[in-house]
N, C-alpha and C positions, 0 to 999 in steps of 0.2 A: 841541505835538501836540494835536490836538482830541480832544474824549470818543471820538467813532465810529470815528479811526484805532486809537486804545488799546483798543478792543474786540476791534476786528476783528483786532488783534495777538495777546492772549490765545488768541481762538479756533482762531488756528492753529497756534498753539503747544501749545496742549490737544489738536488733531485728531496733532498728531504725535507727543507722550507715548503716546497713545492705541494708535498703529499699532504702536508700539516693544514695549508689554509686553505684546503678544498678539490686539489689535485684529486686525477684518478689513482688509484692503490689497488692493485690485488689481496690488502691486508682484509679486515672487513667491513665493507658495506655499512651504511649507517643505516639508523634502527628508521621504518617510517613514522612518522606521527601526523596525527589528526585531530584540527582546532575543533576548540570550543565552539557551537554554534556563537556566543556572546564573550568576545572578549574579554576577557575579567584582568587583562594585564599579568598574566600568572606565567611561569615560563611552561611549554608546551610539556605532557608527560608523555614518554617512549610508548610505543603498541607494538603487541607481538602479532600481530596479521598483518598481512602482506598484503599490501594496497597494487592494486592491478593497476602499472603508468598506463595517464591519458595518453602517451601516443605508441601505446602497444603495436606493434606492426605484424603480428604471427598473426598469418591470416585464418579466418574465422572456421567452425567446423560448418557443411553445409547444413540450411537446415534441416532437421527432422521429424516431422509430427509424430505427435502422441497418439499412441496406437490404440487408445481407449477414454473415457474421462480423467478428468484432472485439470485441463485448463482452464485458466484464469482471463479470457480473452477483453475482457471490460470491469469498470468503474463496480464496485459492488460485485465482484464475481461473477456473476451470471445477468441474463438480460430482463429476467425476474426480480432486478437488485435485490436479491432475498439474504448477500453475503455468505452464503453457505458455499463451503468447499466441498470436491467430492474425494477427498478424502481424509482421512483419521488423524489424530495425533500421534505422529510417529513416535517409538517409544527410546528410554535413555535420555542422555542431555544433548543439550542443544552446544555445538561449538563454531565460530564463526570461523569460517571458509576462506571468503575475501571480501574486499570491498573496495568499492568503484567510484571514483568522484564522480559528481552527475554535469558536470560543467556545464556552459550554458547551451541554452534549448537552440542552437543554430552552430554550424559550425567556422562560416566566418568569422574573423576576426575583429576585437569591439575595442573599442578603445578607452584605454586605461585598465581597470582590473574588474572584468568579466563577470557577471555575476550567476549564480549557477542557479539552475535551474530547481522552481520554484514547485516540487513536488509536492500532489494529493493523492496518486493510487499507485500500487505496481500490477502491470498486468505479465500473466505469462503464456505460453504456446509453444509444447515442443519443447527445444533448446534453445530459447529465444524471450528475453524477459525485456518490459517497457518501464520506462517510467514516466509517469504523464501528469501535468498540470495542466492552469490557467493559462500560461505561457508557453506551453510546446510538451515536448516530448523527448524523449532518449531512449534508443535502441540498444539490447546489450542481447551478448549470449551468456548461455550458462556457466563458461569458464571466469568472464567480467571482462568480456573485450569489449568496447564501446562499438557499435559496426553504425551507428547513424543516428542523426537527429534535428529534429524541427521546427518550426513553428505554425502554432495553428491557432484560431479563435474558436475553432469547433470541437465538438467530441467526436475520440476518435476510440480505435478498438484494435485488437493486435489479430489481425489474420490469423485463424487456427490452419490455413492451406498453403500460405503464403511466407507466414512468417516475419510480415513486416506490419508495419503501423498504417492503420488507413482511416479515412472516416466513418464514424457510424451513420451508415443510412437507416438504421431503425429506428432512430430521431426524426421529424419530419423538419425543414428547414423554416417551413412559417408558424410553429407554434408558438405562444408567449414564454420567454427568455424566464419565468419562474413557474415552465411547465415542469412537474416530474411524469415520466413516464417508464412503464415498466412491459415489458414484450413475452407471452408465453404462448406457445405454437401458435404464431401466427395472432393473435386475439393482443391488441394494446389495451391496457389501461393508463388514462393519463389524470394525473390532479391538477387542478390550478383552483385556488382562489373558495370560491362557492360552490365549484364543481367538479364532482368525482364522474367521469367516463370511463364506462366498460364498452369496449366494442361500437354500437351504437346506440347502445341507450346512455342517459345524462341522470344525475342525481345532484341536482340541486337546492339550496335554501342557505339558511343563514347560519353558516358555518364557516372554518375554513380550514381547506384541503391541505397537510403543509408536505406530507410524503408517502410513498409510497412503495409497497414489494411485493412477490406473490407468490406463494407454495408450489410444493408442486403437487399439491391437490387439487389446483386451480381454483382457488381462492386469493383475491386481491386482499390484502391487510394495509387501510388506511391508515396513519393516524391524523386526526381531525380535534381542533380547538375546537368546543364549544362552551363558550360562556368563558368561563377561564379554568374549564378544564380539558386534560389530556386524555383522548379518547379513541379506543383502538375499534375502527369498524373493519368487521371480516365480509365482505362482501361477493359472491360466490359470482364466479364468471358469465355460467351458463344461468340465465334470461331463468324469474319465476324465483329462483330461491330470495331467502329470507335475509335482512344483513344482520348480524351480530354487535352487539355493542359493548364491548368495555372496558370501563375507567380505567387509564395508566394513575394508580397511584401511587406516590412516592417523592413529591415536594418539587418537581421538572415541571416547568413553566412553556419552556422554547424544547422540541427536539431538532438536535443537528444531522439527523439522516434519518433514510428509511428504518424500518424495523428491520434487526436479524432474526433470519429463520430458520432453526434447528427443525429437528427431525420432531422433540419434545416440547422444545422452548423458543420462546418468544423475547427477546432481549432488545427493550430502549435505550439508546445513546441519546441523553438528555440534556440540560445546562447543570442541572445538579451532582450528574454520574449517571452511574451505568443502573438498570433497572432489570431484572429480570424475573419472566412473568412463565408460567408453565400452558399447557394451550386452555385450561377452563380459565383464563385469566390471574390466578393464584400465586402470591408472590413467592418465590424460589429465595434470588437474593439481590440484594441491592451493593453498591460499591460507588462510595462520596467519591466525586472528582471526575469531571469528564477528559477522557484520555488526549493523550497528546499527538498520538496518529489516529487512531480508531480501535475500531475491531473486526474480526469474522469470526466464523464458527465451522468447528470441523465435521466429519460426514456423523463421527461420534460425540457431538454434541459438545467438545470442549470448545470454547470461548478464547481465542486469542486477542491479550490487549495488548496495543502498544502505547507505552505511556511511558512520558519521559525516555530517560535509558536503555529503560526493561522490555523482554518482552515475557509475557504474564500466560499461563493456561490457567482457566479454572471448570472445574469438571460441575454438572450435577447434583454432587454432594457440597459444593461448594468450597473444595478442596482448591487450595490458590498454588500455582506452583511457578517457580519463576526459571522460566527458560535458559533466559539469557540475560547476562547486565551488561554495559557499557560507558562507563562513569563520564561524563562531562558528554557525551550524546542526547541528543534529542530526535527521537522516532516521530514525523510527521505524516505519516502514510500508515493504513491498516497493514496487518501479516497477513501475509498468504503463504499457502503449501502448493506447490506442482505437481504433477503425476508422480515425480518420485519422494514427495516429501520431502524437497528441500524449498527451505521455509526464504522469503523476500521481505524484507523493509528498505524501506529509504528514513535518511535522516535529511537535517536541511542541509546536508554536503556532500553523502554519498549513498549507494544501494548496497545495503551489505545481504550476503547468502551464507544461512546458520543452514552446517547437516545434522543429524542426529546420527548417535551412538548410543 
């Protein structure tokens, strides 16, 4: 064999070592995957969705607001944290779209291995979706391009004109740090402590305030411990009405958020699970186990959970139906639906987007 054949043999034995431990290949692309929130030592399992790269560079579509209702611009959907969406449970199944690492809430650089951002709500507006915690924020669009993200100590709300993440000014900045407040045209109601404020009158005594949402009847729905029980006051906005009282029964000691509020129902997120109450106070259904993101509720009264993996509809009739799974996920943020009904969670690693068919 002559010098130039034995060359040209190395070479290509070199180009194929090469492809083998990692090189670039025109062959195909390796599959992506995505860790367990908890390590279990296990080797990782292949995923057939296509994880959107953190340094996507295809620049973003501009924004465009929503020509009608549907967004999602704050913490509880609306500024009534009532969790209701305004729109329906889109029909067929649910299939996931993409998903987006949330990386962390700042975009310099940290030293050693980053720790990603510490999601509790996804807010949306237009074609523009947030994710926002304790710790900051992330900016994304509807395709799953990352376009920015923060830090902040305050609450903050996603621009339905703007399209970007800002603070909420309908928080006041001197209230006590375990005020709840909730905003409907103009008229605050806030709880803390002993006392329930509508407007400018106070309702005080020996009770205590723990949350709070409001119809859009314009009726505030506290719920209030007393003694050591859980108790829903309906308290009517406009000055002279009468307040409503009653018992949340069903073994829930502590509630972890406001009430949800459907069109017909009344649903507590407790320590025990989930409670659900019809509006003469009358139990519908109950469901052990308080969920692993939250919930909301669509304009049609379906109940989306997200718990563990899944994400869960249950209608009414108490028909349960399971959206979506995602085995070794954990969903820690409620679902939301956008103007077009495509549906948002976050897990502890990334914001995944399920459409319907």
């Amino acid at each position: 064999m002559d010098r130039r054949a034995i060359v040209a043999l190395l070479l290509l034995a070199g180009a194929g070592a090469f492809a083998g431990c990692g090189g670039a290949s025109s062959a195909n692309s390796p599959r992506v995957r995505e860790r367990r929130l908890a390590d279990s030592g296990e080797p990782e399992r292949p995923s057939s969705v296509t994880v959107v790269p953190a340094n996507e560079e295809t620049k973003p579509e501009p924004f465009v607001a929503t020509s009608g209702p549907g967004d999602v611009p704050v913490a509880y959907v609306r500024d009534e944290r009532s969790s209701r969406l305004d729109v329906p449970l889109p029909k067929g199944g649910a299939k996931e779209e993409w998903r987006m690492p949330l990386g962390p809430p700042r975009r310099e650089p940290c030293a050693g291995v980053c720790p990603p951002l510490r999601a509790s709500f996804v807010l949306a507006a237009g074609n523009r979706v947030a994710v926002t915690g304790a710790d900051g924020w992330a900016l994304f669009d509807t395709d799953g391009r990352r376009l920015d993200a923060g830090k902040t100590d305050a609450t903050v709300r996603l621009d339905r004109a703007s399209g970007v993440v800002v603070p909420d000014e309908t928080r006041s900045a001197d209230l006590p740090a375990d005020a709840k407040t909730a905003l409907h045209k103009g008229l605050v109601v806030m709880v803390n402590g002993g006392g329930v404020h509508v407007g400018e009158r106070a309702i005080e005594g020996s009770f205590d305030a723990i949350d709070v949402a409001m119809d859009g009847a314009g009726t505030a729905c506290v719920v209030v411990r007393q003694s050591e029980d859980l108790v829903l006051w309906t308290v009517p906005l406009a000055s002279g009405g009468g307040i409503g009282r009653q018992r949340i029964i069903g073994g829930g000691r502590r509630a972890l958020g406001p009430p949800v509020l459907g069109n017909k129902l009344r649903v507590f997120v407790v320590d025990t699970g989930l409670l659900a109450r019809g509006l003469d106070g009358r139990r519908v259904w109950e469901r052990r186990g308080a969920p692993t993101g939250g919930i909301s509720i669509t304009s049609d009264d379906h109940v989306l959970v997200a718990d563990g993996g899944k994400i869960l509809a249950i209608d009414s009739r108490v028909r349960v139906t399971e959206l979506f799974s995602a085995p070794g996920t954990v969903f820690v943020t409620p679902p939301i639906l956008d103007a077009r009904g495509v549906l948002f969670v976050a897990s502890g690693q990334s914001l995944h987007a399920l459409s319907f068919s």
